[in-house]
C-alpha positions as CSV (number, residue, x, y, z in Angstrom):
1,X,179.3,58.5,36.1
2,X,176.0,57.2,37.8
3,X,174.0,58.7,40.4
4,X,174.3,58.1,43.5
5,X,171.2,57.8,45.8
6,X,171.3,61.3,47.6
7,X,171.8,62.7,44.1
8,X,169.0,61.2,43.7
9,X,167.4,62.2,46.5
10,X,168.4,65.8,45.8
11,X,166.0,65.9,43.2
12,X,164.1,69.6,43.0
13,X,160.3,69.0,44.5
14,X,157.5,69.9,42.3
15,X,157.4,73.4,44.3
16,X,160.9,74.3,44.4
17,X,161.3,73.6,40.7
18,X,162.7,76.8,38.5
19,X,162.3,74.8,35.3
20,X,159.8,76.7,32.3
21,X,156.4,75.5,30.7
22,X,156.3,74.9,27.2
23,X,152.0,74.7,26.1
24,X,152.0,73.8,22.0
25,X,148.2,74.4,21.1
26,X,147.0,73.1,17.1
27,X,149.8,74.8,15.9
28,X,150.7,74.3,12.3
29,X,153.3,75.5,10.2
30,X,153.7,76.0,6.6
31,X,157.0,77.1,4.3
32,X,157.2,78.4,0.5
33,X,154.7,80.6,-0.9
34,X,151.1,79.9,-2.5
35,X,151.4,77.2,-5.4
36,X,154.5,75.6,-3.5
37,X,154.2,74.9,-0.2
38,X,155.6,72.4,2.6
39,X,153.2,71.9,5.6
40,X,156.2,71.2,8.2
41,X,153.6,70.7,11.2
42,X,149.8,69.9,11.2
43,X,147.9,71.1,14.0
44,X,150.6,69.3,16.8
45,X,149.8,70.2,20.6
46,X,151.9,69.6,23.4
47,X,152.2,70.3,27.2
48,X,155.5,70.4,29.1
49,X,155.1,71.1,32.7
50,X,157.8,72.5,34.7
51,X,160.9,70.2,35.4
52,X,159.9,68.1,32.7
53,X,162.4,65.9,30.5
54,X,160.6,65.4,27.3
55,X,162.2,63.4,23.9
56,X,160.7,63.9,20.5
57,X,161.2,61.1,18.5
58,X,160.1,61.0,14.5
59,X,161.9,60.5,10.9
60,X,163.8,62.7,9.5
61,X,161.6,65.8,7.9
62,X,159.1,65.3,10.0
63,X,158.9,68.9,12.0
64,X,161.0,68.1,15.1
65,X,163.5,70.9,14.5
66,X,161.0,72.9,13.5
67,X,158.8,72.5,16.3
68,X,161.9,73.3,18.9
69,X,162.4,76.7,16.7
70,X,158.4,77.8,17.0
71,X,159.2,77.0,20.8
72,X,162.0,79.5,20.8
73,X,160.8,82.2,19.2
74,X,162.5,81.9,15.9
75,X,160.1,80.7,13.5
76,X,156.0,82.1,13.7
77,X,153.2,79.4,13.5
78,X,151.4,79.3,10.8
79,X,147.9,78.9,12.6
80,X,148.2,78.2,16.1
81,X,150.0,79.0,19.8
82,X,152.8,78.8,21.3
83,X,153.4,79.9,24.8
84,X,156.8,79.6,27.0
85,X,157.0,80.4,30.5
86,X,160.4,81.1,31.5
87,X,163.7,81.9,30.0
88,X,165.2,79.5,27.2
89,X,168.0,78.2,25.4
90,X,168.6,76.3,22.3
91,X,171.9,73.8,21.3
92,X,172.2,72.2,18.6
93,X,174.4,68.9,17.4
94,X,177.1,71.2,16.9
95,X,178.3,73.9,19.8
96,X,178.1,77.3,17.6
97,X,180.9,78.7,19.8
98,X,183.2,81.5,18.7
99,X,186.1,80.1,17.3
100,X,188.0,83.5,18.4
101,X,186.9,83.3,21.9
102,X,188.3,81.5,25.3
103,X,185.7,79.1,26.8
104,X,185.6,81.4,29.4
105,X,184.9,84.3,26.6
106,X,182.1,82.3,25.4
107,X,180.0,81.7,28.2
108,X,180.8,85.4,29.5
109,X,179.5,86.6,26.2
110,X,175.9,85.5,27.2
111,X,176.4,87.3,30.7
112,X,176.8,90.5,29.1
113,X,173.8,90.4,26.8
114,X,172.3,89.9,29.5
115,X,173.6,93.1,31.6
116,X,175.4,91.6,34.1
117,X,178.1,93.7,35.7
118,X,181.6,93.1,34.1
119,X,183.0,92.6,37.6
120,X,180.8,89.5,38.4
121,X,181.2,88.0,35.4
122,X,184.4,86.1,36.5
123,X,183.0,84.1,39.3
124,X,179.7,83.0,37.7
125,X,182.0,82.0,34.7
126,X,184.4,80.0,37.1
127,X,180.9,78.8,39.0
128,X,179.6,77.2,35.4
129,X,182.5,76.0,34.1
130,X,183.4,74.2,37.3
131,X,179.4,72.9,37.0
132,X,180.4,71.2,33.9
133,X,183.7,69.6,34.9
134,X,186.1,72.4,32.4
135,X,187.1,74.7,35.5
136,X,190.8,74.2,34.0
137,X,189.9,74.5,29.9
138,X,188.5,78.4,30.3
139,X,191.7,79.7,28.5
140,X,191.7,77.0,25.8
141,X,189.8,77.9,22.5
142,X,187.2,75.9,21.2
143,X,189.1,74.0,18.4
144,X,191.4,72.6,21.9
145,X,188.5,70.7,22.7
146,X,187.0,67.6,22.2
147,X,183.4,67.6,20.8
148,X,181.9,66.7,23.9
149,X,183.7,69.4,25.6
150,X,182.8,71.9,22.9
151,X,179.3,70.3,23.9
152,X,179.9,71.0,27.9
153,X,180.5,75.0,27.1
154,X,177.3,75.4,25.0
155,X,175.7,73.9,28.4
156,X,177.4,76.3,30.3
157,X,176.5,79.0,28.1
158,X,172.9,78.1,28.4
159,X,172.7,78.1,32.2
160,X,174.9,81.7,32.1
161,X,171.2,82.9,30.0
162,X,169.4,81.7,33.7
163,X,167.7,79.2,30.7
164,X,164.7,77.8,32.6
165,X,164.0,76.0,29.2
166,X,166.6,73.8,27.7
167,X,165.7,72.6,23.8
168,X,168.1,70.2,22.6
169,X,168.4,69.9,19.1
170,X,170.5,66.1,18.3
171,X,173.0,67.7,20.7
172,X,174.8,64.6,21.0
173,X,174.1,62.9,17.2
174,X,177.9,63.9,16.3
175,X,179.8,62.1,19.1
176,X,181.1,58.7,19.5
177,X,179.0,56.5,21.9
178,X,181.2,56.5,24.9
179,X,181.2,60.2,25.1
180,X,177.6,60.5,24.2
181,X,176.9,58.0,27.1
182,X,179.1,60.0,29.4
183,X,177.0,63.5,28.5
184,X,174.1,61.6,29.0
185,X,175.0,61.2,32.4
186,X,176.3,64.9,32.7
187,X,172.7,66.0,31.1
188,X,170.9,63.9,33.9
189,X,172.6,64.9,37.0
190,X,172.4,69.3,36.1
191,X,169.4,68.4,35.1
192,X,168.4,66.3,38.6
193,X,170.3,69.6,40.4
194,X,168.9,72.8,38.6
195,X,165.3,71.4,37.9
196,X,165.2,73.1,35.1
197,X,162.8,71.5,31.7
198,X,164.0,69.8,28.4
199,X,162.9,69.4,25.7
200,X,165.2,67.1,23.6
201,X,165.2,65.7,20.2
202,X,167.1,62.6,18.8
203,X,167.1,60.1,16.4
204,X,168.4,57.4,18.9
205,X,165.4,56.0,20.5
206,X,167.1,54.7,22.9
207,X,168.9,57.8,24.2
208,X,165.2,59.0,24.7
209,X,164.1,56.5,26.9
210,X,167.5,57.1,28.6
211,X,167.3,60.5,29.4
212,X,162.8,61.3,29.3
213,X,160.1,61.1,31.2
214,X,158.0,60.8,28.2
215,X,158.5,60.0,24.5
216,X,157.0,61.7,22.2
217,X,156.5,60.0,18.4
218,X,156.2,62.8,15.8
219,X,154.0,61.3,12.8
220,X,155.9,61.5,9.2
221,X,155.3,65.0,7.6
222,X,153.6,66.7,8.6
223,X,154.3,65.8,12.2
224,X,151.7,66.3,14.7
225,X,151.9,63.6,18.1
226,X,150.9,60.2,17.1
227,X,151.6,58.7,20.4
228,X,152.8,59.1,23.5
229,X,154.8,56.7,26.2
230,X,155.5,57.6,29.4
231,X,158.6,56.2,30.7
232,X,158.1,54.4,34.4
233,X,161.9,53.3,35.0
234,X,163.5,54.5,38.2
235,X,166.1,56.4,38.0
236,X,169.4,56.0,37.2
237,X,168.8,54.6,34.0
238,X,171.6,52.8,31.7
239,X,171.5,52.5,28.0
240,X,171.7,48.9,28.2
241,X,169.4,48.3,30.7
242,X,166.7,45.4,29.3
243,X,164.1,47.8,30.4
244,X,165.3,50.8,28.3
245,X,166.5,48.7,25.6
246,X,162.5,46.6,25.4
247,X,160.6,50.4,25.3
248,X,162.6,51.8,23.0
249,X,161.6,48.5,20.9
250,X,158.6,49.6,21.5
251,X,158.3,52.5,20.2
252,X,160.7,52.3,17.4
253,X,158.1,49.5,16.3
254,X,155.5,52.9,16.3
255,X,158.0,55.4,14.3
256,X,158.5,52.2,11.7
257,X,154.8,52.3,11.3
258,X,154.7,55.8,10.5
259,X,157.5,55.7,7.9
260,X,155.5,53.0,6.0
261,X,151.7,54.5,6.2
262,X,153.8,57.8,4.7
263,X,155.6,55.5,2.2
264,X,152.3,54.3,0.8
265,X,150.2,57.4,0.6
């Protein structure tokens, strides 16, 4: 699916924009105990405004999942701040669902933590899962759907917390590339409707440039921001575009830098 032009066009303004901030300030982060320790994060800022559609980008071990946990609340800095504005969510490569539960079951579950009435439930439920294109899978269980549909619900579940923060954890690492190309066009158009902020990890440097405004490349552990590229390509954008396809040269040319300087230390 690509977007149209008065999808486009739809676009939230900067005022009308519900989306979260995100403000990382020299936070670092350390695991084990004295005598044998891992410094997962080094003094890493990082600023995501509201609406923003950030990627972090970096080698494996080098804090990006850990970062997106301090962000959420379920990990403490070691030295540091982090501040979130707004309500958030995080999904990971694989859906967590309840295996027990209806799609519709699942994404009702998060209504009701968060107090809504049992009577309304129904309708927002019907109102997400039509959002996500699965308005006729809300009786099927989770192990009846594909991985990209298991992927759709744990969207759906995220918008039923009113998430103004989305953190995306390799949420599409695990799918075949046609279906990851289709989510990515999913991901871009409730993301160009709801206005709410991302920030998204992957390994595929190319599905950053894709889907961001700005890459961010994580240094090798410990990570902290070793450079930053903005991403100047109208929207919509196509995996295969030259333009994607020659920044994302780019920077993986930056992360391969990284994984050498670490190499020879």
């Amino acid at each position: 699916m690509t977007l149209s032009e008065s999808e486009l066009a739809a676009r939230p303004t900067e005022s009308s924009r519900l989306g979260g901030t995100v403000r990382v300030r020299d936070v670092s982060k350390v695991f084990g105990q004295r005598g044998d320790t891992t410094v997962a994060l080094n003094r890493i800022s990082l600023d995501v405004p509201s609406g923003a559609f950030v990627a972090l980008v970096g080698a494996s071990g080098c804090g990006k999942s850990t970062l997106l946990n301090l962000i959420a609340g379920l990990e403490k800095p070691t030295l540091g701040d982090v501040t979130l504005n707004g309500r958030c969510a995080l999904i990971f490569q694989e859906a967590a669902l309840f295996p027990w539960m209806t799609v519709a079951q699942n994404v009702s579950l998060a209504l009701k933590l968060r107090g809504v009435p049992r009577r309304e439930r129904a309708g927002i439920v019907a109102e997400l899962l039509e959002t996500v294109h699965l308005q006729d899978f809300a009786g099927h269980q989770p192990h009846e759907l594909s991985g990209g549909m298991r992927q759709r619900v744990a969207i759906a579940r995220a918008f039923a917390q009113e998430a103004e923060v989305l953190l995306m954890d390799e949420p599409f690492g695990a799918l075949d590339a046609m279906t990851r190309d289709l989510l990515h066009d999913e991901l871009e158009r409730l993301w160009l409707d709801r206005g709410f902020t991302c920030v998204f990890v992957t390994h595929n440097v190319r599905e950053a440039v894709r889907l961001a405004d700005r890459v961010e490349v994580l240094t090798s552990r410990p990570g902290t921001i070793a450079e930053t590229f903005e991403v100047p390509f109208a929207r919509p954008r196509r995996i295969e575009d030259p333009e994607v396809a020659a920044l994302a040269g780019v920077i993986t040319t930056r992360l391969r830098q990284e994984v050498r300087s670490h190499a020879t230390e």
